[in-house]
N, C-alpha and C positions, 0 to 999 in steps of 0.2 A: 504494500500500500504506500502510495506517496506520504510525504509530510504534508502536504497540503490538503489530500485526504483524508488522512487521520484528527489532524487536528477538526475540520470538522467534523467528523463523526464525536470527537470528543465534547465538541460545542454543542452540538444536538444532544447526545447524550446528558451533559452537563444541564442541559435547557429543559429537559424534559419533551424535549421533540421525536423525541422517538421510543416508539416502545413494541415489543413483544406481544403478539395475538395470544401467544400459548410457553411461558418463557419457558421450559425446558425442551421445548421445540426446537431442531435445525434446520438453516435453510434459509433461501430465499423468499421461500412461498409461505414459509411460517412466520416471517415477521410484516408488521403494517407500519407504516411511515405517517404519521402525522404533526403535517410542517403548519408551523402559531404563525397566522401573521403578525407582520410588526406594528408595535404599538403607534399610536401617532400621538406628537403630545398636544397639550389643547392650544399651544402658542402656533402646531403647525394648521393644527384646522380652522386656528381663526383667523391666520394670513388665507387658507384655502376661501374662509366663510367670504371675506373681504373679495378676494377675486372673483367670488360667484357672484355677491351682491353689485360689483363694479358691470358684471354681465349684464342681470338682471335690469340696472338701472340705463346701459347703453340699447341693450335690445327688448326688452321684456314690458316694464312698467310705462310704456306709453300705450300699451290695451291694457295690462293687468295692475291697473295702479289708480285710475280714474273712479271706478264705483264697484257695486256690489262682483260677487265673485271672485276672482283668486287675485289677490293684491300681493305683488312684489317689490311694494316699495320697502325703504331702507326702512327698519327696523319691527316689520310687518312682512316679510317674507318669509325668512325659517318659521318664525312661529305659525304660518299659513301652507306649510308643506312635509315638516317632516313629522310623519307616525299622523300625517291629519286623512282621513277617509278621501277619497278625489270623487267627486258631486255628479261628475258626469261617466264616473269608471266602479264606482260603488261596486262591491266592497274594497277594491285596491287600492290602496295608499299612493298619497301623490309622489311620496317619499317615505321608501322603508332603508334606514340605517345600516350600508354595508354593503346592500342589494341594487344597485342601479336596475340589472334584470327584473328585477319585481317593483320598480318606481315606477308610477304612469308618467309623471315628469322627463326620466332619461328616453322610456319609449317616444313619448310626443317630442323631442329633440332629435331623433333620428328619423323617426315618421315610420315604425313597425308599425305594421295590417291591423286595422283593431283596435285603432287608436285615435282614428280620427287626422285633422291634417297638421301635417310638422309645422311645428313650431318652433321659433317667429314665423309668423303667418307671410311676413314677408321676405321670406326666402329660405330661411333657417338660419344657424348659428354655422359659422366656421369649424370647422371641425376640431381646430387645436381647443377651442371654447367651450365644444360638446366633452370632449378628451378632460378638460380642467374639473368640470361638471360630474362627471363621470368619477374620476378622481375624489372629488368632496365626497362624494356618495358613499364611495369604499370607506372612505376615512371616517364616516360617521357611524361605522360598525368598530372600528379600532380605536377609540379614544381608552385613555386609562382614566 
C-alpha cells in the first residue's frame, strides 16, 4: 500500500468513516464504506446565504418580491423557502436542506418536466448561479 494510501485509510478509520458490515468478516464484499460529508461552518453558508440573496435580488425579486406569494426579498427569503411546503407543488418543499433533488426551487431553476416553467421566467439563471444555488442547498444539510 502506498503512504499516501494508508495514511488515508488511517484518516477514515480515525474518523469513523469507515466500518465493517460483519467485523470478523474478510474481504472486499464484507466491508461497506461510508464517507461523512464535510461539515460547513455557518460563516461558510452565510457568505453562500449572501451570494444566493445577491441572486435573488439581481434576478428573482422583481416578480417574487412585489405582493402576495413567494417573496425573495432581503430578509424575507430563507425564511419563505426553506422546510416551507411550495403552494403550487404541495406537498414538496420549496427547499429541503441538503436535497437540491427534492427542492421544487432547484427543479424550477433548471426547468425538470413537472415543474412548470424555468425560472427566471425571463430566460433562466446562468448556470454558474444555478451551480452556487445548488451548492447552498447541499450546504444546508451540513451545517454543524
Amino acid at each position: 500500500m502506498t503512504r499516501l494510501a494508508t495514511c488515508c485509510a488511517i484518516m477514515l478509520l480515525a474518523s469513523g468513516c469507515y466500518r465493517r458490515s460483519d467485523p470478523g468478516a474478510e474481504g472486499e464484499a464484507a466491508r461497506q464504506e461510508t464517507i461523512a460529508l464535510p461539515q460547513v461552518s455557518s460563516a461558510d453558508t452565510s457568505e453562500l446565504q449572501r451570494q444566493v440573496q445577491d441572486i435573488f435580488d439581481e434576478y428573482c425579486v422583481r416578480c417574487h418580491g412585489r405582493s402576495g406569494g413567494l417573496s425573495l426579498k432581503r430578509g424575507e427569503a430563507f425564511k419563505n423557502l426553506i422546510n416551507v411546503t411550495s403552494k403550487g407543488y404541495s406537498p414538496k418543499l420549496r427547499i429541503v436542506p441538503g436535497k437540491p433533488e427534492e427542492s421544487v426551487l432547484y427543479h424550477k431553476l433548471i426547468g425538470s418536466k413537472g415543474y412548470g416553467r424555468r425560472m427566471p421566467a425571463r430566460g433562466g439563471l446562468p448556470d454558474a448561479k444555478v451551480a452556487l444555488i445548488k451548492k447552498w442547498i447541499e450546504s444546508l444539510g451540513r451545517q454543524n
